[in-house]
C-alpha positions, -999 to +999 in steps of 0.1 A: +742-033-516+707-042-511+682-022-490+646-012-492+628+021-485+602+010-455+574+031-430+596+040-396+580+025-366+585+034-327+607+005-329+636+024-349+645+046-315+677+029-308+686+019-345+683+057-361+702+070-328+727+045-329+735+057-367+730+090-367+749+099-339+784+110-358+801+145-362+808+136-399+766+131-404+759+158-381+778+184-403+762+182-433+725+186-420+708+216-402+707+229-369+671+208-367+686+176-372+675+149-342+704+151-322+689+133-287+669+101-284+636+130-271+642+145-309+643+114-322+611+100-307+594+126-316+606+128-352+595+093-350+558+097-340+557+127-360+564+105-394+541+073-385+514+099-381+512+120-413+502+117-447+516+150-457+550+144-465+570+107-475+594+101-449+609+065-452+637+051-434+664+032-450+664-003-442+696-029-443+690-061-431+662-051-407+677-020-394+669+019-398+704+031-409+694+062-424+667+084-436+652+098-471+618+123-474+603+144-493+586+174-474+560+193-501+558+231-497+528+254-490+518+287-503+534+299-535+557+269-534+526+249-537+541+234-568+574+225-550+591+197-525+621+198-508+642+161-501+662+154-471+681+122-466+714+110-445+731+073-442+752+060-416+786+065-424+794+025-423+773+026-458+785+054-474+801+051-514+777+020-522+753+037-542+724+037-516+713+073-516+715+080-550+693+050-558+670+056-529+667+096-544+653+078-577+626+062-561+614+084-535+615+110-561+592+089-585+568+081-556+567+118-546+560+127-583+529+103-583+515+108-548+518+151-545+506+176-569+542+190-575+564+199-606+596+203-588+618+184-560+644+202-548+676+193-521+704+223-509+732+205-498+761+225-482+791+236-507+814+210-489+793+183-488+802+165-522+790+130-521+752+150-517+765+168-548+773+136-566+745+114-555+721+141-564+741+144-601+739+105-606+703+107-595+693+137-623+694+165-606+704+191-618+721+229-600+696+256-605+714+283-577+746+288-556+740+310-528+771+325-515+780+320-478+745+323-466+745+294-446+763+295-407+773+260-400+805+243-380+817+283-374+818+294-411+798+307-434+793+281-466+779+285-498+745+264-501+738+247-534+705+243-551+696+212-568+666+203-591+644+181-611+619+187-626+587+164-632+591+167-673+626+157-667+618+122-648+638+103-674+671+114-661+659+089-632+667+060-648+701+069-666 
């Protein structure tokens, strides 16, 4: 299915609510995940005004219907980033994330000073585990149940690449 990476706007309010808005989303992300049109505005004029981090939203036929960024770290993580995404559940098992993961993670390599991108995805959540496979990543760590979520405690799953290992983006 065809879609493009693009810059949010203001104008995304009602699309990115409209989408996100769903128990089966909501799950798999942290407690800091958007979760009321005032989050989402101001997620939204938080990412159309930095330069710090790539935050693009994931357009299909005009409209926001998910998210991808890439946040770098600070202090002795300097070297490090850390990539987020989620897609409306009308376009999961198409492909999109784990071909939007490949290029964000090429334009992160070439805009930041980083060796290392990084996601942790929940234990249950395995289409993040697959698209993040398919994309090159590879599991560095499994933490066990260190993470509280839905009234349990889950396992939370590191996964890596590395900037040497870029070729594994285009397998």
């Amino acid at each position: 299915m065809k879609f493009s990476l693009r810059q949010w706007t203001l104008n995304d309010l009602d699309s990115v609510a409209k989408h996100s808005n769903n128990p089966k989303i909501i799950q798999n992300m942290s407690d800091g995940f958007p979760s009321s049109i005032e989050k989402w505005k101001a997620f939204l004029e938080f990412v159309t005004n930095t330069n710090e981090i790539l935050y693009f939203a994931i357009d299909i036929n005009g409209e926001a219907v998910g998210s991808i960024g890439i946040s770098p770290q600070k202090d002795y993580m300097q070297k490090n980033a850390e990539l987020g995404y989620w897609l409306s559940e009308e376009y999961w098992g198409k492909g999109i994330i784990t071909q939007a993961i490949r290029e964000i993670v090429m334009l992160a390599f070439k805009k930041f000073d980083i060796v290392r991108i990084y996601a942790t995805p929940f234990e249950k959540n395995y289409a993040s585990h697959r698209a993040l496979e398919k994309a090159g990543f590879k599991v560095e760590a499994r933490f066990s149940k260190i993470v509280f979520k839905n009234g349990e405690m889950l396992d939370e799953l590191v996964y890596a690449i590395r900037k040497e290992n870029i070729k594994d983006l285009c397998k």
